[in-house]
PyMOL CGO cylinders between C-alpha atoms (Angstrom):
from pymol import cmd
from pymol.cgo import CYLINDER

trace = [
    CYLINDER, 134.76, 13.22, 215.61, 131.85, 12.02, 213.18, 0.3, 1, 1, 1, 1, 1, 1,
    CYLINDER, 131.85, 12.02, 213.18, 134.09, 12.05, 209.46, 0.3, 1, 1, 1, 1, 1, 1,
    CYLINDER, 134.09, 12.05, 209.46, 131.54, 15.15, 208.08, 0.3, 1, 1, 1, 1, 1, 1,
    CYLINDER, 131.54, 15.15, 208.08, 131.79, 17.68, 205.37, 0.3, 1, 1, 1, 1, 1, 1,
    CYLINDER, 131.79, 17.68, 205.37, 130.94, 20.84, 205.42, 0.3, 1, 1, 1, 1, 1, 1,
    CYLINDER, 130.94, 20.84, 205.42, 128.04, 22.84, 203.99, 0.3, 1, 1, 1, 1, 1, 1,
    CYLINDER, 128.04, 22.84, 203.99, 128.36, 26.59, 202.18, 0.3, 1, 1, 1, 1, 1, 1,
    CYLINDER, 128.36, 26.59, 202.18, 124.91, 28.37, 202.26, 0.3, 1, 1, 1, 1, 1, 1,
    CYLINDER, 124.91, 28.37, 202.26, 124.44, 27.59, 198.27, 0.3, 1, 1, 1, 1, 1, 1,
    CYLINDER, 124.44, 27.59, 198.27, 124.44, 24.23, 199.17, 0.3, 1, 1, 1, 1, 1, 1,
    CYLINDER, 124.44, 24.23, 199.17, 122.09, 24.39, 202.19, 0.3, 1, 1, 1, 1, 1, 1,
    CYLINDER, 122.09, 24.39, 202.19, 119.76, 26.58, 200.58, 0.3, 1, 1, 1, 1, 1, 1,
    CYLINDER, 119.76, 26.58, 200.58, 119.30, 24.23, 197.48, 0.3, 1, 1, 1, 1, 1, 1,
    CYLINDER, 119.30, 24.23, 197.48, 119.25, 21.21, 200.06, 0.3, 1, 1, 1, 1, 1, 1,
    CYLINDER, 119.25, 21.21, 200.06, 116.36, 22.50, 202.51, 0.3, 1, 1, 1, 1, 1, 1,
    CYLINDER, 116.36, 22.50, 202.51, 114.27, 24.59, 199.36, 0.3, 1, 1, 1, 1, 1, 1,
    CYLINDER, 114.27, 24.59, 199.36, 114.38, 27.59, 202.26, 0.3, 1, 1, 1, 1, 1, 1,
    CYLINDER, 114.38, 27.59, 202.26, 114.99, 30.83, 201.82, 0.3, 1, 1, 1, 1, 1, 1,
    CYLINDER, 114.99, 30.83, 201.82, 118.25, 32.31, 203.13, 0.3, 1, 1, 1, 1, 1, 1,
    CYLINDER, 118.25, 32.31, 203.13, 115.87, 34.76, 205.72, 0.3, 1, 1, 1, 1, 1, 1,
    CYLINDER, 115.87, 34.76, 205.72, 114.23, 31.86, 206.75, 0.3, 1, 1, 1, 1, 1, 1,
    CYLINDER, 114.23, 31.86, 206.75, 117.13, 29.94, 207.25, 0.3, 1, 1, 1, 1, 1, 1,
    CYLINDER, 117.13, 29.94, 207.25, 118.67, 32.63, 209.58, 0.3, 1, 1, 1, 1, 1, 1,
    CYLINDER, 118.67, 32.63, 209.58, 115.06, 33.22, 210.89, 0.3, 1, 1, 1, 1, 1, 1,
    CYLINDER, 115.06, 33.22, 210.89, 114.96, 29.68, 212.74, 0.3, 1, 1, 1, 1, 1, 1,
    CYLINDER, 114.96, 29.68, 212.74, 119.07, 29.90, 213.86, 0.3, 1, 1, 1, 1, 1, 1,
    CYLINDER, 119.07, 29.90, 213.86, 118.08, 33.00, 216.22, 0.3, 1, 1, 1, 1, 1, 1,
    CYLINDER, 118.08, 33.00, 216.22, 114.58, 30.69, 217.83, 0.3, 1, 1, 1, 1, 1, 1,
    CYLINDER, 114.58, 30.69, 217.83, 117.25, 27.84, 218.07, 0.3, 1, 1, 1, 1, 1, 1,
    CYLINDER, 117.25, 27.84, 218.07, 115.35, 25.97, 215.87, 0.3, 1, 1, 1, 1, 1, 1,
    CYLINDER, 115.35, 25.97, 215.87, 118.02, 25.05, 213.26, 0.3, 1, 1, 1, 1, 1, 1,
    CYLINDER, 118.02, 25.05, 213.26, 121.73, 24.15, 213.17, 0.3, 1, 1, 1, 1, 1, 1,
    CYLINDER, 121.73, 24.15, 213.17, 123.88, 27.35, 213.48, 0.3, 1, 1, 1, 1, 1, 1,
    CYLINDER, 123.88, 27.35, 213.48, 126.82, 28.03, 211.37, 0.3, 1, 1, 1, 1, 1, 1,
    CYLINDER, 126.82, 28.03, 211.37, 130.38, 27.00, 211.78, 0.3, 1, 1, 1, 1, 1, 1,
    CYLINDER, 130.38, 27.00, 211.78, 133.28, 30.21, 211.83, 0.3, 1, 1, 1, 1, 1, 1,
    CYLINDER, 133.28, 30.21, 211.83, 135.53, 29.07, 209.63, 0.3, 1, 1, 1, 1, 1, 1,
    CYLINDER, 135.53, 29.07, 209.63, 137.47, 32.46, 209.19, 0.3, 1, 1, 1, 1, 1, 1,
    CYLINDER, 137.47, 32.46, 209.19, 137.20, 36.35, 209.21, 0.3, 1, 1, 1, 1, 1, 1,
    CYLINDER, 137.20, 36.35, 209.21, 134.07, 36.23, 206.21, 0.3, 1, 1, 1, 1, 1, 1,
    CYLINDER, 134.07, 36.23, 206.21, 133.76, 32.49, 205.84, 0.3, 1, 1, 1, 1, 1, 1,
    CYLINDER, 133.76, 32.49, 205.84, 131.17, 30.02, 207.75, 0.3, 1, 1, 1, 1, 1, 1,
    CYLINDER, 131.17, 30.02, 207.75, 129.66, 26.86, 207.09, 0.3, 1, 1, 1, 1, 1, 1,
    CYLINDER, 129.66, 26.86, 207.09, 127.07, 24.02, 207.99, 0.3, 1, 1, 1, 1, 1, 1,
    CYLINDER, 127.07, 24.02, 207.99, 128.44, 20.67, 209.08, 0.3, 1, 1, 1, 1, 1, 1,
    CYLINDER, 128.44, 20.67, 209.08, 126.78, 18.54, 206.71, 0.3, 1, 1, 1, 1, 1, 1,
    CYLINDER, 126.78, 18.54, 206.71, 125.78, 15.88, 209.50, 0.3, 1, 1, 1, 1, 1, 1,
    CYLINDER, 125.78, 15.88, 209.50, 123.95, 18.69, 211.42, 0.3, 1, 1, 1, 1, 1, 1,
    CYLINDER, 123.95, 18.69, 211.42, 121.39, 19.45, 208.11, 0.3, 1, 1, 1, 1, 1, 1,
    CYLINDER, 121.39, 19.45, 208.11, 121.27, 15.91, 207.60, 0.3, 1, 1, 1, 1, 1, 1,
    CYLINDER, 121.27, 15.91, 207.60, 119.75, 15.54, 211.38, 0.3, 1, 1, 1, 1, 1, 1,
    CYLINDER, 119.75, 15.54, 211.38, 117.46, 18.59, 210.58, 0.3, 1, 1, 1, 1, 1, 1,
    CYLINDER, 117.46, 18.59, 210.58, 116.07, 16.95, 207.36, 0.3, 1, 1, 1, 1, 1, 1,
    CYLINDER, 116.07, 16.95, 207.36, 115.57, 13.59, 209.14, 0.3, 1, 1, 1, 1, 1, 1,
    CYLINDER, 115.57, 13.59, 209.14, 114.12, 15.35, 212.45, 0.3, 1, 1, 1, 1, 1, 1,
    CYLINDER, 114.12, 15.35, 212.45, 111.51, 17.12, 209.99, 0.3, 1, 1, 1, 1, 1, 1,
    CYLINDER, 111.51, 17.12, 209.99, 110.98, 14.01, 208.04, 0.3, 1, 1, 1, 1, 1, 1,
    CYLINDER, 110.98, 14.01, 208.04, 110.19, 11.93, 211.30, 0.3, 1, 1, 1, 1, 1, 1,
    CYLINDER, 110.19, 11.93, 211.30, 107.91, 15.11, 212.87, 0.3, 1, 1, 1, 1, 1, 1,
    CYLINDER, 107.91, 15.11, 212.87, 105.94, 15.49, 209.60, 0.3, 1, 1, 1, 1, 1, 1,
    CYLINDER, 105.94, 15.49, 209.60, 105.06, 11.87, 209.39, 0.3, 1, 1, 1, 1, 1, 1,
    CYLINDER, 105.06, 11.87, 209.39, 103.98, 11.75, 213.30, 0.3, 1, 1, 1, 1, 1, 1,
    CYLINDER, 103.98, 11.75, 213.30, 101.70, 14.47, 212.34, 0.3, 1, 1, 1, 1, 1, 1,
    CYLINDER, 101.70, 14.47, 212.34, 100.05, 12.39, 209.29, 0.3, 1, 1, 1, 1, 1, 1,
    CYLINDER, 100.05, 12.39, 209.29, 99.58, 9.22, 211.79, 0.3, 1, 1, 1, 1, 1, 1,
    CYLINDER, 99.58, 9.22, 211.79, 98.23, 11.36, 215.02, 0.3, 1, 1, 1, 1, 1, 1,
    CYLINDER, 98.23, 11.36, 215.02, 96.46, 14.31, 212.86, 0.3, 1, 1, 1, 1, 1, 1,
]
cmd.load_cgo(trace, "trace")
């Protein structure tokens, strides 16, 4: 297993400068990582996961630039 942390939504809120609805908006059209169950009330991000995101929309805005 990849040595990752993991992410409260605080964190992944103030990482991606989304809002929350958003956030849960693109988890249910599978188009960001979903959370991790990590008790009765608790879930998380894995850290590597929004890391892939941010790359993955990094890399797809700059293809835009170069083919737009």
């Amino acid at each position: 297993m990849t040595n990752t942390r993991f992410l409260r939504l605080p964190e992944v809120l103030e990482r991606i400068s989304l809002s929350k609805a958003q956030i849960y908006h693109l988890i249910s059209i599978n188009e960001f990582p979903g959370q991790v169950k990590l008790g009765d009330r608790a879930s998380a991000w894995l850290e590597s996961e929004i890391n892939q995101w941010i790359e993955e929309r990094i890399r797809l805005s700059r293809t835009e630039v170069n083919n737009g």
